[in-house]
NUDOVO-408282 format. One record per residue: x, y, z of N, C-alpha, C, O in turn; residue number from 1. Coordinates in Angstrom, 1 decimal, m for minus. Atoms other than C-alpha are relative to their C-alpha. Example, Ala and Ser with C-alpha at 12.3 -4.5 7.8 and 13.67 -1.06 7.14 Angstrom:
! residues 2
<node><n_x>0.9</n_x><n_y>m1.2</n_y><n_z>0.0</n_z><ca_x>12.3</ca_x><ca_y>m4.5</ca_y><ca_z>7.8</ca_z><c_x>0.9</c_x><c_y>1.2</c_y><c_z>0.0</c_z><o_x>1.9</o_x><o_y>1.2</o_y><o_z>0.7</o_z><num>1</num></node>
<node><n_x>m0.9</n_x><n_y>m1.1</n_y><n_z>0.0</n_z><ca_x>13.7</ca_x><ca_y>m1.1</ca_y><ca_z>7.1</ca_z><c_x>m0.8</c_x><c_y>1.1</c_y><c_z>0.8</c_z><o_x>m0.3</o_x><o_y>2.2</o_y><o_z>0.9</o_z><num>2</num></node>
! end
This chain:
! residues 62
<node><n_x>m1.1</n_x><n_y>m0.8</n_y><n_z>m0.5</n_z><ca_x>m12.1</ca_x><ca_y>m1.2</ca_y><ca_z>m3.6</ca_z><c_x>1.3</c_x><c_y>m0.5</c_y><c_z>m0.6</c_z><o_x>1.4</o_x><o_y>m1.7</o_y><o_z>m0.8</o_z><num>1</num></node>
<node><n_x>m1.1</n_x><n_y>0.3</n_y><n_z>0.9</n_z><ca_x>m8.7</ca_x><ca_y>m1.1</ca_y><ca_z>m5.4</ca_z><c_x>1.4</c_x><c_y>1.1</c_y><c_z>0.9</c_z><o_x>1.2</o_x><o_y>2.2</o_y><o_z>1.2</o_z><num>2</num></node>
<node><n_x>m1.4</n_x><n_y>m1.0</n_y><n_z>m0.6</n_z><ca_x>m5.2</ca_x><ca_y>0.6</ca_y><ca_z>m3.9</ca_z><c_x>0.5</c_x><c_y>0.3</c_y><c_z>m1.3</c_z><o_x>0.1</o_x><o_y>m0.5</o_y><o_z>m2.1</o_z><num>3</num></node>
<node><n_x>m0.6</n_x><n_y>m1.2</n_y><n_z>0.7</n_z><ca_x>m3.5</ca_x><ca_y>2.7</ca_y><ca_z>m6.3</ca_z><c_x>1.1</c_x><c_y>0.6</c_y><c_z>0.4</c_z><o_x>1.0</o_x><o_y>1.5</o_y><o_z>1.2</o_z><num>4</num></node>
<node><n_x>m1.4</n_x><n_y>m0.7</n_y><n_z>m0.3</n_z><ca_x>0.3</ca_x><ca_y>3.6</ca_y><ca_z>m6.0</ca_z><c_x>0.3</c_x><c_y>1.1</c_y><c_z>m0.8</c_z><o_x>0.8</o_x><o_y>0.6</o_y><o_z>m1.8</o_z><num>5</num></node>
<node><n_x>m0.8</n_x><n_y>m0.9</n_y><n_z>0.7</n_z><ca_x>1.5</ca_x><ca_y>6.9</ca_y><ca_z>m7.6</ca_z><c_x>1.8</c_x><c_y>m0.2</c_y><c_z>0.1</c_z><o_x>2.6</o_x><o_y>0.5</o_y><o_z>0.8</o_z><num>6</num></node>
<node><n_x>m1.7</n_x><n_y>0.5</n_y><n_z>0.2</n_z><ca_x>5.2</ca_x><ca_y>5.1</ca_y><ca_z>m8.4</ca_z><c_x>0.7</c_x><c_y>1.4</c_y><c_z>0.1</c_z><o_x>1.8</o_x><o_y>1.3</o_y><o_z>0.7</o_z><num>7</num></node>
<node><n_x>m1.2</n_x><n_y>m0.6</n_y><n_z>0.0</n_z><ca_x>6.8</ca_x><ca_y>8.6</ca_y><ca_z>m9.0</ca_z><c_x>m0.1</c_x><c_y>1.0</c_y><c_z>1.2</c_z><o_x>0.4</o_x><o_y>2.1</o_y><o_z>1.3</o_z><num>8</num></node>
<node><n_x>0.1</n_x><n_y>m0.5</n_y><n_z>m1.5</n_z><ca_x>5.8</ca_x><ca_y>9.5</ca_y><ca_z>m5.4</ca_z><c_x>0.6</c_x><c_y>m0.3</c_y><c_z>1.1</c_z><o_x>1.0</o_x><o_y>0.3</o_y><o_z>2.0</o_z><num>9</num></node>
<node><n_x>m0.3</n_x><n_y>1.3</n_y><n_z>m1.0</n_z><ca_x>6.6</ca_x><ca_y>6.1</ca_y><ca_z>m3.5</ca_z><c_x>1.1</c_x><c_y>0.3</c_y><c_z>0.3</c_z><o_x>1.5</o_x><o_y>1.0</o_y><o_z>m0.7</o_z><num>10</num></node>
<node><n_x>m1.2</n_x><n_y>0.1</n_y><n_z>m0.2</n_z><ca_x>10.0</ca_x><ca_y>6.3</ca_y><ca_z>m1.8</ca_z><c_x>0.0</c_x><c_y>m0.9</c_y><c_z>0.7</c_z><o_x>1.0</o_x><o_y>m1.1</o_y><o_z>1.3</o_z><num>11</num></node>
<node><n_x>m1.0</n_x><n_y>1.9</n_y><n_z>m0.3</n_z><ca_x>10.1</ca_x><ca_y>2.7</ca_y><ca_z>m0.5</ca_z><c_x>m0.1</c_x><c_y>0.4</c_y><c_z>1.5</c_z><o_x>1.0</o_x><o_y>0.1</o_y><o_z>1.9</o_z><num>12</num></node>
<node><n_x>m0.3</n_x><n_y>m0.8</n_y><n_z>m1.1</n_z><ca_x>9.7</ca_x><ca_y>4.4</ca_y><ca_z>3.2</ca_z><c_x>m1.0</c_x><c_y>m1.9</c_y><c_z>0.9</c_z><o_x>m0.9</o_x><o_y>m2.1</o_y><o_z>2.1</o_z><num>13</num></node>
<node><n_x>0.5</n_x><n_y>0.6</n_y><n_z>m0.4</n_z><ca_x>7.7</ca_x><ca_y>1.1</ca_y><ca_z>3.9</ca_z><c_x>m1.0</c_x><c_y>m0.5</c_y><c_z>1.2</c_z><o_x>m1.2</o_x><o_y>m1.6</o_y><o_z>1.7</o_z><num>14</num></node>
<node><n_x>1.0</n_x><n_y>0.0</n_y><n_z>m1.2</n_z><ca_x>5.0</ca_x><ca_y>2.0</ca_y><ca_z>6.3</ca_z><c_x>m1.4</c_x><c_y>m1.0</c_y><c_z>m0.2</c_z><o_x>m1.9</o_x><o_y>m1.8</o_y><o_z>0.6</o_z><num>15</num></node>
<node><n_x>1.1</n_x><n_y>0.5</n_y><n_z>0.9</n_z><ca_x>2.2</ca_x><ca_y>0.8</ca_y><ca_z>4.0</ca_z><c_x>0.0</c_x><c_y>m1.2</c_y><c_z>0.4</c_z><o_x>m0.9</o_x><o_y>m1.7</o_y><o_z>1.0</o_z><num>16</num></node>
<node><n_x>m0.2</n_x><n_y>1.4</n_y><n_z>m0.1</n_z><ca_x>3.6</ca_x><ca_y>m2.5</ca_y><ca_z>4.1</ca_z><c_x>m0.2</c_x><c_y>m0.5</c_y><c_z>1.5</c_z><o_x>m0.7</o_x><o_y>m1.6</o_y><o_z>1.8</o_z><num>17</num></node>
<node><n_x>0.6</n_x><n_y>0.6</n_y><n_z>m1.4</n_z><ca_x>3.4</ca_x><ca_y>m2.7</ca_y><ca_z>7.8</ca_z><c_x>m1.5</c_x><c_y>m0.1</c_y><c_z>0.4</c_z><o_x>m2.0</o_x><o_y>m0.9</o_y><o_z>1.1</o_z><num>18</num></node>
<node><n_x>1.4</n_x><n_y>m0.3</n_y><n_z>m0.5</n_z><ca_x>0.0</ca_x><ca_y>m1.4</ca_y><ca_z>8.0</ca_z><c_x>m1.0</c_x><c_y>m1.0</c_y><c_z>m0.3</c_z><o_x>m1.9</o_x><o_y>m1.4</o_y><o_z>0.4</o_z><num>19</num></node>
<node><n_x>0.8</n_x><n_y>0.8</n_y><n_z>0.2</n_z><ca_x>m1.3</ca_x><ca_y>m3.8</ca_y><ca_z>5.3</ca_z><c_x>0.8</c_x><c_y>m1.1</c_y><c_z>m0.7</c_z><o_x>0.9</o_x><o_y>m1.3</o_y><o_z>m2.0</o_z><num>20</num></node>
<node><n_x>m0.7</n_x><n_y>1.2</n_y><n_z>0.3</n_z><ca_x>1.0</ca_x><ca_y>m7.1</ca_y><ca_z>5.4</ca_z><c_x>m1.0</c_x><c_y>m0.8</c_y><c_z>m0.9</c_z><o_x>m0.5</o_x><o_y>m1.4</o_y><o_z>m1.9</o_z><num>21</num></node>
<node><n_x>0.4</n_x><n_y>0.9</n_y><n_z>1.4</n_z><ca_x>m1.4</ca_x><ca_y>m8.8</ca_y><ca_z>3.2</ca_z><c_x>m0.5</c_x><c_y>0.3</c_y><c_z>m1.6</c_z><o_x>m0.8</o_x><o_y>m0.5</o_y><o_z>m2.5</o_z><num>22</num></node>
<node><n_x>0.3</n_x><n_y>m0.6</n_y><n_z>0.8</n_z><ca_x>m1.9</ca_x><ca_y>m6.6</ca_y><ca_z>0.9</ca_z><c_x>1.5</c_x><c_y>0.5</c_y><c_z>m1.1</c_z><o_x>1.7</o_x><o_y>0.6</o_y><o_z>m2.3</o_z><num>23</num></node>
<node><n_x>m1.2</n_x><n_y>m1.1</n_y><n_z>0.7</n_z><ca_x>1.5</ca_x><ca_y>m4.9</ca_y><ca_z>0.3</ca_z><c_x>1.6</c_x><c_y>m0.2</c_y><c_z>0.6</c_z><o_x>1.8</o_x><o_y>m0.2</o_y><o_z>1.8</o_z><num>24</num></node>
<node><n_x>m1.6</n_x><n_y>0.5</n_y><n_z>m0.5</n_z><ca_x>5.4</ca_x><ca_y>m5.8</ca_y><ca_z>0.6</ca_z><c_x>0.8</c_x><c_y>0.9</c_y><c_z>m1.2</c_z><o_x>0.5</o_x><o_y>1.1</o_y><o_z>m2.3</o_z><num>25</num></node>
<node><n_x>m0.8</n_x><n_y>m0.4</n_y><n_z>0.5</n_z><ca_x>8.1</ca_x><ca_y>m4.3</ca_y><ca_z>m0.3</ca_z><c_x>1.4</c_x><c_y>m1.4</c_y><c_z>m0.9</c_z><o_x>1.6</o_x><o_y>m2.5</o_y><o_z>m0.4</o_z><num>26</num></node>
<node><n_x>m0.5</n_x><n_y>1.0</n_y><n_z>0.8</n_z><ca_x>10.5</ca_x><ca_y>m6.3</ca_y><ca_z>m3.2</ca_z><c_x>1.9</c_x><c_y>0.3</c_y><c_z>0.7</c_z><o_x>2.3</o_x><o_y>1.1</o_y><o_z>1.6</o_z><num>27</num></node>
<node><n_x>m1.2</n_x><n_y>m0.1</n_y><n_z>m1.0</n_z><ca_x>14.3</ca_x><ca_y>m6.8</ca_y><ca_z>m2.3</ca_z><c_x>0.6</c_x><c_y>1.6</c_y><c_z>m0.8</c_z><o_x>1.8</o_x><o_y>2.0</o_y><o_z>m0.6</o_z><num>28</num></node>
<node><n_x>m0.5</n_x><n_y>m1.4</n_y><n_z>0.9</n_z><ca_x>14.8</ca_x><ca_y>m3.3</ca_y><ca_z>m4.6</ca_z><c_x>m0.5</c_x><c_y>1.3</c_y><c_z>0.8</c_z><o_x>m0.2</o_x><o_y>2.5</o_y><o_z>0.5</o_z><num>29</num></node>
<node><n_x>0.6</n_x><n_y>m0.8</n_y><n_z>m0.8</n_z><ca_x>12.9</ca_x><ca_y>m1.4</ca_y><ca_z>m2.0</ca_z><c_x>m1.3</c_x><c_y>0.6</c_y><c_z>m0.9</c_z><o_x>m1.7</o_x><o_y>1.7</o_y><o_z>m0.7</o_z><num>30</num></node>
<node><n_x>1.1</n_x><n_y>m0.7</n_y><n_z>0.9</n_z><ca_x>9.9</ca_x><ca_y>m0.8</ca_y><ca_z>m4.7</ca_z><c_x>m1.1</c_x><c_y>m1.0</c_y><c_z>0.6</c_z><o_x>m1.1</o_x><o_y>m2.2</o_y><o_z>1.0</o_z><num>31</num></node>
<node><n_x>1.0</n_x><n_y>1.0</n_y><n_z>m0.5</n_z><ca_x>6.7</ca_x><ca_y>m1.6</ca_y><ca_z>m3.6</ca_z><c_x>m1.0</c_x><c_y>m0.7</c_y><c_z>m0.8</c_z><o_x>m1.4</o_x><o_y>m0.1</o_y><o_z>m1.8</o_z><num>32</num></node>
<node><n_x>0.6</n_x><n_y>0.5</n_y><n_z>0.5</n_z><ca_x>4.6</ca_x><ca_y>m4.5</ca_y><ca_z>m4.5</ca_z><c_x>m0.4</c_x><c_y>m0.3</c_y><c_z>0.6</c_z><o_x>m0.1</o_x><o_y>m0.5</o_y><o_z>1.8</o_z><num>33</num></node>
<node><n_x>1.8</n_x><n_y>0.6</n_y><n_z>m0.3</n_z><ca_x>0.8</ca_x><ca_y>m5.8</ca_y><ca_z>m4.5</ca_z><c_x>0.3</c_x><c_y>m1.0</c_y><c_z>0.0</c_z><o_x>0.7</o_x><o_y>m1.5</o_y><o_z>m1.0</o_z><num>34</num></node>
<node><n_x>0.3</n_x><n_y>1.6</n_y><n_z>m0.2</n_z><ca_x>0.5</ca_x><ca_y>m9.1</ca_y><ca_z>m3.0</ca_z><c_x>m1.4</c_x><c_y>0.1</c_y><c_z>m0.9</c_z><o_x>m1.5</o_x><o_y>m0.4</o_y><o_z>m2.1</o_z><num>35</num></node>
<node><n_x>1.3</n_x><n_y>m0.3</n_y><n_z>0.9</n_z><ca_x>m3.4</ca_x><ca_y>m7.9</ca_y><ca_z>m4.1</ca_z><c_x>m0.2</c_x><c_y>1.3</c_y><c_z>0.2</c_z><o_x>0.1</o_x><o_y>1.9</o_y><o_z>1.1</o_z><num>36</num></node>
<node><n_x>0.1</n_x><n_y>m1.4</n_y><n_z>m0.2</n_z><ca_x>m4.6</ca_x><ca_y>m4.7</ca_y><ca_z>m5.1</ca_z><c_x>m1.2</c_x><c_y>m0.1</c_y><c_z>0.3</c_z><o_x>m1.7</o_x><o_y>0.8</o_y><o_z>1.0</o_z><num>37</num></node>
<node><n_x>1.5</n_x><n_y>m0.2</n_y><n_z>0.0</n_z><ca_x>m8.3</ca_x><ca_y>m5.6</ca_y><ca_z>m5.3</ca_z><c_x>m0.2</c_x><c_y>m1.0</c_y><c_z>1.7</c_z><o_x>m0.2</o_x><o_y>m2.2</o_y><o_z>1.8</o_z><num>38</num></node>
<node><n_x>0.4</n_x><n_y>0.8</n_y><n_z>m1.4</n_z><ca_x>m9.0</ca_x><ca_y>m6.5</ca_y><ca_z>m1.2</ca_z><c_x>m1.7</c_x><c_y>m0.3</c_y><c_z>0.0</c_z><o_x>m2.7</o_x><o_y>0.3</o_y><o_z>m0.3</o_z><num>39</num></node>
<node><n_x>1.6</n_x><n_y>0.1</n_y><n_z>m0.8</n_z><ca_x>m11.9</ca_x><ca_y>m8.0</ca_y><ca_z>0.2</ca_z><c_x>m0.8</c_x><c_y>0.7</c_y><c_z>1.1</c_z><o_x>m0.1</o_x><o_y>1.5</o_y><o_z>1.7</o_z><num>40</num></node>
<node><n_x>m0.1</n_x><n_y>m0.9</n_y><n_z>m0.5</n_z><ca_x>m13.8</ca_x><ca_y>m6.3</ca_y><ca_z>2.2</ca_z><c_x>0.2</c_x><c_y>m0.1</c_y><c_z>1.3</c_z><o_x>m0.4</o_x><o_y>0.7</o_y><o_z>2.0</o_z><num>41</num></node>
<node><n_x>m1.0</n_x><n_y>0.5</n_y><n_z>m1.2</n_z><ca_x>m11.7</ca_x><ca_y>m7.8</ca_y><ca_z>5.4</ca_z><c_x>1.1</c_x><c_y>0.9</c_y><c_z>m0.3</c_z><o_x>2.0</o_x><o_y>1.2</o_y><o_z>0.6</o_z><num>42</num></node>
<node><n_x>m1.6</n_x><n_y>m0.6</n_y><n_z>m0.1</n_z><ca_x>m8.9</ca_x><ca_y>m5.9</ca_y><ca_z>4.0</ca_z><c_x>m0.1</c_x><c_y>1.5</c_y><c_z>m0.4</c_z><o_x>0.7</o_x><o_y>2.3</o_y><o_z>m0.9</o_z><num>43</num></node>
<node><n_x>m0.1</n_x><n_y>m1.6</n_y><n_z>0.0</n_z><ca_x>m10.1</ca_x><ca_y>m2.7</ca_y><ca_z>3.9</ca_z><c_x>0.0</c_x><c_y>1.2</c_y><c_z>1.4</c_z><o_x>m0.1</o_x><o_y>2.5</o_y><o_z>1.5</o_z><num>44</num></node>
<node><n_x>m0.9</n_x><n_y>m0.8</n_y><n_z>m0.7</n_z><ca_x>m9.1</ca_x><ca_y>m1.9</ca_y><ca_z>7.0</ca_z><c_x>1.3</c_x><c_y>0.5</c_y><c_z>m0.1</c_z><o_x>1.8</o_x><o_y>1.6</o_y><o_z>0.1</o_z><num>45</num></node>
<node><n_x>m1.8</n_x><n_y>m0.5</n_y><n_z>0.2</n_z><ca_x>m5.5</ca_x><ca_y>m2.5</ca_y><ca_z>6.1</ca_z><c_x>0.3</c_x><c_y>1.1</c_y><c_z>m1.1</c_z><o_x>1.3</o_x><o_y>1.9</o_y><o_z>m1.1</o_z><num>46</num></node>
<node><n_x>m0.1</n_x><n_y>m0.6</n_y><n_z>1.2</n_z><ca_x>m6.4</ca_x><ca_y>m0.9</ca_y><ca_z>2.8</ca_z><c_x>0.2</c_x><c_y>1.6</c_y><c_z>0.5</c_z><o_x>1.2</o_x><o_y>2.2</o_y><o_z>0.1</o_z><num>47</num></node>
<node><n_x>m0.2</n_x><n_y>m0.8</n_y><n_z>m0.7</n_z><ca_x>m7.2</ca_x><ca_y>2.1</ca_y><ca_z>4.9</ca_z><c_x>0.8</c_x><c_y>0.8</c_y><c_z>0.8</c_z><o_x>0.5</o_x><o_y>2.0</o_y><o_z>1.2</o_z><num>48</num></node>
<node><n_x>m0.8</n_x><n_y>m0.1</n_y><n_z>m1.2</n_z><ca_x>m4.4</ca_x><ca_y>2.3</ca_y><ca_z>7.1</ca_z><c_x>1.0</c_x><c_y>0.0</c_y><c_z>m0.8</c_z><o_x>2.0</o_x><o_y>0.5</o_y><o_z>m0.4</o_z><num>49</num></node>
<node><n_x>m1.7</n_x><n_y>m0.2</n_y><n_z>0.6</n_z><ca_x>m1.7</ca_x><ca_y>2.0</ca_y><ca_z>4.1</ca_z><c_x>m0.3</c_x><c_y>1.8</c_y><c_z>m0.6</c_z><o_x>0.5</o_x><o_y>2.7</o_y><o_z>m1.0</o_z><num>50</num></node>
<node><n_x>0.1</n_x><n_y>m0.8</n_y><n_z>1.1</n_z><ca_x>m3.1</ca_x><ca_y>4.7</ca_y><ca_z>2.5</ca_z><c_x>m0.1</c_x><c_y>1.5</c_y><c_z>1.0</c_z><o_x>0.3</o_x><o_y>2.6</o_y><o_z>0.6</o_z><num>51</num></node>
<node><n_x>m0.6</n_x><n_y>m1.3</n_y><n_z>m1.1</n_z><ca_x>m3.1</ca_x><ca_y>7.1</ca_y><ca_z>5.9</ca_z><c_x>1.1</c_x><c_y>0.0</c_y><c_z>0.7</c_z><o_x>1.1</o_x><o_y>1.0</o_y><o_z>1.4</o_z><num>52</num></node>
<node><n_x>m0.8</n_x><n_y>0.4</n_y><n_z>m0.7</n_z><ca_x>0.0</ca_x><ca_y>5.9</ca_y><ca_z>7.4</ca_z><c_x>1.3</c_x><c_y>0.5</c_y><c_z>m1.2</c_z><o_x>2.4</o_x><o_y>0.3</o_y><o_z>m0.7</o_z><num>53</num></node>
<node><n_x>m0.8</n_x><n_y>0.1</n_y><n_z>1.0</n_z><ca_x>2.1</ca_x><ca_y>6.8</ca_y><ca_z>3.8</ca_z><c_x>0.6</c_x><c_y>1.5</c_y><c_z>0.3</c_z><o_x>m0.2</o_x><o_y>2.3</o_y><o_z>0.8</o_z><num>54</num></node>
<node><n_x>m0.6</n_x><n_y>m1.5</n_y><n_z>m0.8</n_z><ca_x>4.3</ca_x><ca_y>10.1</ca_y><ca_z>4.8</ca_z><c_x>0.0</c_x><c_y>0.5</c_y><c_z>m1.5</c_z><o_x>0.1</o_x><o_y>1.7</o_y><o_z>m1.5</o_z><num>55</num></node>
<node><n_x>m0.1</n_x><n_y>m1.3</n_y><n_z>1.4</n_z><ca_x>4.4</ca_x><ca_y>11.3</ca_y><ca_z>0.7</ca_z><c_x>m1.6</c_x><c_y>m0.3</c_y><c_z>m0.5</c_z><o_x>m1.9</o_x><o_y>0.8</o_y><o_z>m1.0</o_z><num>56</num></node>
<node><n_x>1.4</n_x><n_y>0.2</n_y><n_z>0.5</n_z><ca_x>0.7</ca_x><ca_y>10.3</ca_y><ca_z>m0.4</ca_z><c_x>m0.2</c_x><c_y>m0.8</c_y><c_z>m1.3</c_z><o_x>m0.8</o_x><o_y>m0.4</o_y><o_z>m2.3</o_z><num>57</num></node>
<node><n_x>0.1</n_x><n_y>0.6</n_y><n_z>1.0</n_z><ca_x>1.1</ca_x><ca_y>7.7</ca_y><ca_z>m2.4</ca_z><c_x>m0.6</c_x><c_y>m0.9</c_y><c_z>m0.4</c_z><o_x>m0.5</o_x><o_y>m1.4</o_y><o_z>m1.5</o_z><num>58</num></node>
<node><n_x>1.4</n_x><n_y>1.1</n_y><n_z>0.2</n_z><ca_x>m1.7</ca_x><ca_y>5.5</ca_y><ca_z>m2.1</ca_z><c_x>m1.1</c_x><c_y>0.7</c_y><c_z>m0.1</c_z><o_x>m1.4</o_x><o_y>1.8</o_y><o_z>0.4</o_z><num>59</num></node>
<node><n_x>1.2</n_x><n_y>m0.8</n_y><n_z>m0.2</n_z><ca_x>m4.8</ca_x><ca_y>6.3</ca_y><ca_z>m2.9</ca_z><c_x>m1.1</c_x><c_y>m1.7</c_y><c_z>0.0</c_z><o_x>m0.6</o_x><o_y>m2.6</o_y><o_z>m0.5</o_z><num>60</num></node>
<node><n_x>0.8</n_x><n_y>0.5</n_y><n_z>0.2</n_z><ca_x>m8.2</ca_x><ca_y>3.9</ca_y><ca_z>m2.4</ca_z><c_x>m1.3</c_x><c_y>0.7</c_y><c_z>m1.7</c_z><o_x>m1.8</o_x><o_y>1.8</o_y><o_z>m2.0</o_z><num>61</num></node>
<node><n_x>1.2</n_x><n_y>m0.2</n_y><n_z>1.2</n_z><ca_x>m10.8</ca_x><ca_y>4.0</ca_y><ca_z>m5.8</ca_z><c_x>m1.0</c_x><c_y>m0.8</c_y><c_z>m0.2</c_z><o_x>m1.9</o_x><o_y>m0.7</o_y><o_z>m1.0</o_z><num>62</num></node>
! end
């Protein structure tokens, strides 16, 4: 399992990052960055949860 950002979708709205604090943070530019993109499979709840909780659809799981 791998997250996948579509960058010219992201607007920084930072939900993702709540959903999956170990996975995903936002940089002090408001662009988001992968702590990891490839989770274990412990973190595919969070993986889950960034990727339905995103209000433009900018995550995808692959």
């Amino acid at each position: 399992m791998r997250l996948e950002v579509d960058r010219s979708r992201c607007e920084g709205h930072g939900l993702c990052a709540g959903a999956a604090p170990s996975l995903l943070d936002l940089d002090d530019d408001g662009e988001l960055a992968f702590l990891r993109d490839e989770g274990a499979d412990s973190d595919a709840d969070q993986a889950r949860a960034a990727v339905r909780v995103c209000p433009v659809v900018a995550l995808r799981l692959v």
